[in-house]
N, CA and C atoms as an extended XYZ file, in Angstrom:
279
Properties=species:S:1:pos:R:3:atomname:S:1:resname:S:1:resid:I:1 pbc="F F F"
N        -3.500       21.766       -2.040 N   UNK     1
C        -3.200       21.111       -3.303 CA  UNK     1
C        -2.381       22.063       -4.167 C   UNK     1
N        -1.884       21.460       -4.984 N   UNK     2
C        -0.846       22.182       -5.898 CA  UNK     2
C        -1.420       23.205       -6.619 C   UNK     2
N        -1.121       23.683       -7.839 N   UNK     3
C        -1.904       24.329       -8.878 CA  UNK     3
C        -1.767       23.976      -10.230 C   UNK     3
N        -1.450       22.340      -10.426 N   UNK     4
C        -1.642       21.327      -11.218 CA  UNK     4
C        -2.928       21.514      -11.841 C   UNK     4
N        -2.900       21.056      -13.191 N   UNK     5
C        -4.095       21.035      -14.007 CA  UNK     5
C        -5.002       20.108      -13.409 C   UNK     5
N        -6.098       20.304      -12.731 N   UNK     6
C        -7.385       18.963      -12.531 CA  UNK     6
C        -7.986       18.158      -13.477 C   UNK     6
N        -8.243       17.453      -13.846 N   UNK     7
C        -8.729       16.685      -15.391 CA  UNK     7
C        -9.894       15.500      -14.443 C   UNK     7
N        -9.386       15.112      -13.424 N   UNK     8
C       -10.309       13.846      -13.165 CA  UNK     8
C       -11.414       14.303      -11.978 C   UNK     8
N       -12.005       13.692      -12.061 N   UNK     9
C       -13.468       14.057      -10.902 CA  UNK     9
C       -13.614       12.682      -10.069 C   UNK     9
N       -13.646       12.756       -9.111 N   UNK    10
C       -14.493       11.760       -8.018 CA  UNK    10
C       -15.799       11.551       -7.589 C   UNK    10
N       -16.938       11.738       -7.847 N   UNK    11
C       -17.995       11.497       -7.275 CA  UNK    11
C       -18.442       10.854       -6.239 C   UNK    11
N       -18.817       11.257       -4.904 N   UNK    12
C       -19.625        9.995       -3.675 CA  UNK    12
C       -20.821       10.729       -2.865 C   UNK    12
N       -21.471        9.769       -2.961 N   UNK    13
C       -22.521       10.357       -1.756 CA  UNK    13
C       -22.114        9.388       -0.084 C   UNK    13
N       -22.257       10.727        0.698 N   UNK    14
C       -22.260        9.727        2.071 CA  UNK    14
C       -22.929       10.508        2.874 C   UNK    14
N       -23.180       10.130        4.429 N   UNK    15
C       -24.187       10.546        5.513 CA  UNK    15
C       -24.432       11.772        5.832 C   UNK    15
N       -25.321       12.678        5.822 N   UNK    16
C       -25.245       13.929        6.107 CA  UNK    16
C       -24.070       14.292        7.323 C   UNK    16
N       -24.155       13.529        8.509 N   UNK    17
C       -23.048       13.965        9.465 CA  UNK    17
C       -21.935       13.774        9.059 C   UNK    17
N       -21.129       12.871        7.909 N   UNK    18
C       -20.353       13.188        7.551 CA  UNK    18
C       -20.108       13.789        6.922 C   UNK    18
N       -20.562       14.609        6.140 N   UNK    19
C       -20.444       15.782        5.276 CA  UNK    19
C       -19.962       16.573        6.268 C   UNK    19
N       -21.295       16.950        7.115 N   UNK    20
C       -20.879       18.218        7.849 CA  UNK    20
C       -19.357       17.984        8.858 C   UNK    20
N       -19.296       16.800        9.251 N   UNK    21
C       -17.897       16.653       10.020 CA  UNK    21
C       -16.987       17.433        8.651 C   UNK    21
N       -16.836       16.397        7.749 N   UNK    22
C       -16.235       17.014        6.606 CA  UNK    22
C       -15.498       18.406        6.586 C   UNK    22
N       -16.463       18.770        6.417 N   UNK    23
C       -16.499       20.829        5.732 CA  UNK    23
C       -16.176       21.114        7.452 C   UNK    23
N       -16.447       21.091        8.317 N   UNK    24
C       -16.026       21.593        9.870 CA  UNK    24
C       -14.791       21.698        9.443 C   UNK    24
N       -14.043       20.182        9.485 N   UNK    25
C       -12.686       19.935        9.583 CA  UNK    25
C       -12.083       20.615        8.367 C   UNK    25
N       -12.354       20.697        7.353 N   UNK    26
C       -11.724       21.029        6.034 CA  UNK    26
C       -11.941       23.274        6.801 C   UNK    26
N       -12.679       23.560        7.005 N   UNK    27
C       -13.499       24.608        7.726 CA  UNK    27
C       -11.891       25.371        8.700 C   UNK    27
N       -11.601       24.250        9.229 N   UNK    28
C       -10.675       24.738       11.112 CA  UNK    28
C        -9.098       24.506       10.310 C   UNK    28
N        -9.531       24.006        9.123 N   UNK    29
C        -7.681       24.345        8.406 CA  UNK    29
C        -7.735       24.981        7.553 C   UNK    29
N        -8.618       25.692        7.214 N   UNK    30
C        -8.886       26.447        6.167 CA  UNK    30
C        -8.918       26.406        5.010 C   UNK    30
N        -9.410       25.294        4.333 N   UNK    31
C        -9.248       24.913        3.476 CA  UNK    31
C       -10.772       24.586        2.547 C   UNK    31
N       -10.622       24.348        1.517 N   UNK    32
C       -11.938       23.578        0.511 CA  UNK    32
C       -12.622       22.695        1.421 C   UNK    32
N       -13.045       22.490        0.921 N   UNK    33
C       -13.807       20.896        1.325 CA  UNK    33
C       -13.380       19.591        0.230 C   UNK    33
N       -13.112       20.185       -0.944 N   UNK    34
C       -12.540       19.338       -2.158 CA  UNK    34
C       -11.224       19.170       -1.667 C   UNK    34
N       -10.374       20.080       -1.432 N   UNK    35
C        -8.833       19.730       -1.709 CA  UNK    35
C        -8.614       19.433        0.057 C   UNK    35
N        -9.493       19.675        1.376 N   UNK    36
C        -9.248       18.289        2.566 CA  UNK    36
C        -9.822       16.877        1.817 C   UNK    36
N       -10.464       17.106        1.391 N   UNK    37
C       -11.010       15.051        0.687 CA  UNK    37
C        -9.996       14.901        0.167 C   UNK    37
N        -9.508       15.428       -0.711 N   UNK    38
C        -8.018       15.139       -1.658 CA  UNK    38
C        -6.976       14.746       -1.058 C   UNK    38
N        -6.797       15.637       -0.155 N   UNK    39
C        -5.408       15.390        0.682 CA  UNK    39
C        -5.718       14.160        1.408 C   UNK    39
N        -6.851       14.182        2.426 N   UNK    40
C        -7.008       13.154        3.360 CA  UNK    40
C        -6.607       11.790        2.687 C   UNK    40
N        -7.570       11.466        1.137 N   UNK    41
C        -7.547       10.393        0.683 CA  UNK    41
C        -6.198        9.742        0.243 C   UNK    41
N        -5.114       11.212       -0.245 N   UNK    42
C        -4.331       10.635       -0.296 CA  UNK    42
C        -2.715       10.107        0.471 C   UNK    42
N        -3.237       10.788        1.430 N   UNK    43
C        -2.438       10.411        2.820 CA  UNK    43
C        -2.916        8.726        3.025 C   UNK    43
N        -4.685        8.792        3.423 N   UNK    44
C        -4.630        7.383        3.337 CA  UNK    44
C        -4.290        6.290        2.609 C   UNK    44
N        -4.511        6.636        1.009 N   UNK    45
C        -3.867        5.754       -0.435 CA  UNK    45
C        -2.598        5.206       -0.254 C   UNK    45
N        -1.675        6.782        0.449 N   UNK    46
C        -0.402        6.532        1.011 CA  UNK    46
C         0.150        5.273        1.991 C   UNK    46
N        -0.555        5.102        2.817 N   UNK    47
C        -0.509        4.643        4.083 CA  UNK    47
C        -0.655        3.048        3.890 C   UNK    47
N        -2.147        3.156        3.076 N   UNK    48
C        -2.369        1.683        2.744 CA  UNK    48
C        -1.344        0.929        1.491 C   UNK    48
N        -0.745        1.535        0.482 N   UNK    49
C        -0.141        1.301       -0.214 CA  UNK    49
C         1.406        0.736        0.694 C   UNK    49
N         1.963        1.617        1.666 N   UNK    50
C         3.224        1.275        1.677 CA  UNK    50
C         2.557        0.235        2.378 C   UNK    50
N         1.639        0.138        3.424 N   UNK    51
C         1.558       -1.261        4.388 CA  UNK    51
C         1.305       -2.593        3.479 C   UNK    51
N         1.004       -2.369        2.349 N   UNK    52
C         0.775       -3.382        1.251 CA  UNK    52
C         2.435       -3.960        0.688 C   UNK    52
N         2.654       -3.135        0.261 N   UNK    53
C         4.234       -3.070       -0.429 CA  UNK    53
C         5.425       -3.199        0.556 C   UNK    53
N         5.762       -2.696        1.509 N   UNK    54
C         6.871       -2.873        2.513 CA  UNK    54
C         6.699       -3.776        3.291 C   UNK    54
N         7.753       -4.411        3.689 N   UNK    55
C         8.426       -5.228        4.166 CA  UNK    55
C         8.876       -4.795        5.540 C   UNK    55
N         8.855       -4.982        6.611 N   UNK    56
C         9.635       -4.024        7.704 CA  UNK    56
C         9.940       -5.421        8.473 C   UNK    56
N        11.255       -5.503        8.855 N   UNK    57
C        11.814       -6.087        9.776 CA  UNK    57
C        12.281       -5.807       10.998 C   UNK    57
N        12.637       -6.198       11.598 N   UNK    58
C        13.482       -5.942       12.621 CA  UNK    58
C        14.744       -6.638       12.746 C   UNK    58
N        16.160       -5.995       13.563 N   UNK    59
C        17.057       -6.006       13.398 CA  UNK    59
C        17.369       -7.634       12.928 C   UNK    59
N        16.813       -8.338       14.097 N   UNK    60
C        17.104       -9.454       13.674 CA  UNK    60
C        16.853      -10.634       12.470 C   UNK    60
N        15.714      -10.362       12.140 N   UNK    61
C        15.220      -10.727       10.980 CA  UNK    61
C        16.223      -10.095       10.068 C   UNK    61
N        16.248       -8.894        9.740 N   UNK    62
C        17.306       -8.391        8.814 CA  UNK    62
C        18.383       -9.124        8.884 C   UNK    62
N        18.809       -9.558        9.593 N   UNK    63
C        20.504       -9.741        9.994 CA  UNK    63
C        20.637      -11.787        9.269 C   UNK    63
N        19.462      -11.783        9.411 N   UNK    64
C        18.585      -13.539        9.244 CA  UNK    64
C        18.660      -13.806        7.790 C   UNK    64
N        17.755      -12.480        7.571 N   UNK    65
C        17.309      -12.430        5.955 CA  UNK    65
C        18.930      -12.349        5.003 C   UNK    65
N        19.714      -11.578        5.464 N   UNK    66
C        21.129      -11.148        4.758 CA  UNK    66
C        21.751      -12.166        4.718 C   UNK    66
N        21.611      -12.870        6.127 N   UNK    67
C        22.668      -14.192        5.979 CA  UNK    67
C        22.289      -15.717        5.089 C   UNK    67
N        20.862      -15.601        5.191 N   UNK    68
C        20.567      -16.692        4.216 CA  UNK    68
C        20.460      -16.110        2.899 C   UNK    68
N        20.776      -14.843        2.332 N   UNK    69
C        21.152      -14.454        0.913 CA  UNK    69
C        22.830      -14.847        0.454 C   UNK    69
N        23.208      -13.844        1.894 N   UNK    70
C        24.952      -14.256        1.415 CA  UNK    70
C        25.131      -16.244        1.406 C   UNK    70
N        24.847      -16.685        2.451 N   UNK    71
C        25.617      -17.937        2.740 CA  UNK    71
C        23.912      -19.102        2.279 C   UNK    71
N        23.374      -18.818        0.439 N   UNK    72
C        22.164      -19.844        0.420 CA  UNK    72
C        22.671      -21.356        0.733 C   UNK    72
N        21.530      -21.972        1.210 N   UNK    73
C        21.833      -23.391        1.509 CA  UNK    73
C        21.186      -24.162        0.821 C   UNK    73
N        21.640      -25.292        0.506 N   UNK    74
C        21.298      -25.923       -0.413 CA  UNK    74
C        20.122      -26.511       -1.056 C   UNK    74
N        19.286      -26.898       -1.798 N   UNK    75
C        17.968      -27.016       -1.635 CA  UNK    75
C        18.183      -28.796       -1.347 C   UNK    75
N        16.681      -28.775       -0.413 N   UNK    76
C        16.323      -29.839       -0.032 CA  UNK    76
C        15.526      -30.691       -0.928 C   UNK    76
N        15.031      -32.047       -1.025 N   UNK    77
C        14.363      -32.622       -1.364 CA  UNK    77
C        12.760      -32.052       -1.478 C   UNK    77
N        12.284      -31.265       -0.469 N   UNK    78
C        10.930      -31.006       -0.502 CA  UNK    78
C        11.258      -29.168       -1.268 C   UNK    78
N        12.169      -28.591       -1.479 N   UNK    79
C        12.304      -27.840       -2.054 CA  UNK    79
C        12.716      -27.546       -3.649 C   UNK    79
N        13.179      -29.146       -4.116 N   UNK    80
C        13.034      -29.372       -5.574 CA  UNK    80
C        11.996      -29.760       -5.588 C   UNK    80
N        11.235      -30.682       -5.244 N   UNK    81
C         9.816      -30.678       -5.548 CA  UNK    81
C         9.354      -29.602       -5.853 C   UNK    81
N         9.036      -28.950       -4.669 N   UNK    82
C         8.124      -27.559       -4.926 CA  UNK    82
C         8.352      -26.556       -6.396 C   UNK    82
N        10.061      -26.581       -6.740 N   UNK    83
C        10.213      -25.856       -7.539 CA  UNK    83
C         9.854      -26.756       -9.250 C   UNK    83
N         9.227      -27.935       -8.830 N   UNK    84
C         9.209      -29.029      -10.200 CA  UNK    84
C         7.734      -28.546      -10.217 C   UNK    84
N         7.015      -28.729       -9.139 N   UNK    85
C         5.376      -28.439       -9.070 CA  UNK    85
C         5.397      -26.934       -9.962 C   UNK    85
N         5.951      -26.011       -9.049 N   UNK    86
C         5.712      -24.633       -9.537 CA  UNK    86
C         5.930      -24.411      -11.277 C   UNK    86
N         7.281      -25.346      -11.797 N   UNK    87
C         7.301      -25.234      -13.003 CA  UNK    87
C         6.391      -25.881      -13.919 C   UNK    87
N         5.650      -26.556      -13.145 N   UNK    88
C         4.551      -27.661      -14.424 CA  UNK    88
C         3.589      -26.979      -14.811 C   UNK    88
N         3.229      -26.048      -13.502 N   UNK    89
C         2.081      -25.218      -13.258 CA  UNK    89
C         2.340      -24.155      -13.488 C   UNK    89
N         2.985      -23.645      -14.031 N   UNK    90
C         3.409      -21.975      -14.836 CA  UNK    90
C         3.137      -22.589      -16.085 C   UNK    90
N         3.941      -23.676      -16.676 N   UNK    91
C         3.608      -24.447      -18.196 CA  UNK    91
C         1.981      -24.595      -18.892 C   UNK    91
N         1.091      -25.032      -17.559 N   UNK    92
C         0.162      -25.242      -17.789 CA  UNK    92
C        -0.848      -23.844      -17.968 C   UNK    92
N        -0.274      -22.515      -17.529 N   UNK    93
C        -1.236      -21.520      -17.662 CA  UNK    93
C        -0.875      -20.655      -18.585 C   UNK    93
């Protein structure tokens, strides 16, 4: 971890074997036991955040997605609807 000011605290209790896994592993990199929880958690925060937020395509999809931006087609009948529904119901909340 950096040498950033700390201000916030985490608190958890969990299983004795995980503790001790814990401190082993934090132990064989040499490190705290506070700042491996830190890091770990936020590698995972990391991980789950982009899989939340990104988008990943593949070539073709990309190539799909670009072309129905450049060349939009026209809206359909069941697609003014939808956008009449969606507007009644934004009005209403």
């Amino acid at each position: 971890m950096s040498s950033e000011l700390k201000k916030e605290r985490l608190d958890l209790r969990l299983p004795q074997g995980a503790k001790s896994q814990i401190e082993m592993a934090a132990e064989l990199q040499g490190r705290s036991v506070s700042d491996f929880v830190v890091a770990a958690a936020l590698n995972q925060a990391a991980q789950v955040i982009e899989q939340q937020m990104v988008i990943r395509l593949c070539l073709e999809d990309s190539l799909a997605l670009a072309e129905a931006f450049i060349n939009e087609p026209e809206p359909n009948a069941k697609a003014i609807a939808a956008a009449k529904r969606h507007r009644a119901q934004m009005r209403k909340s």
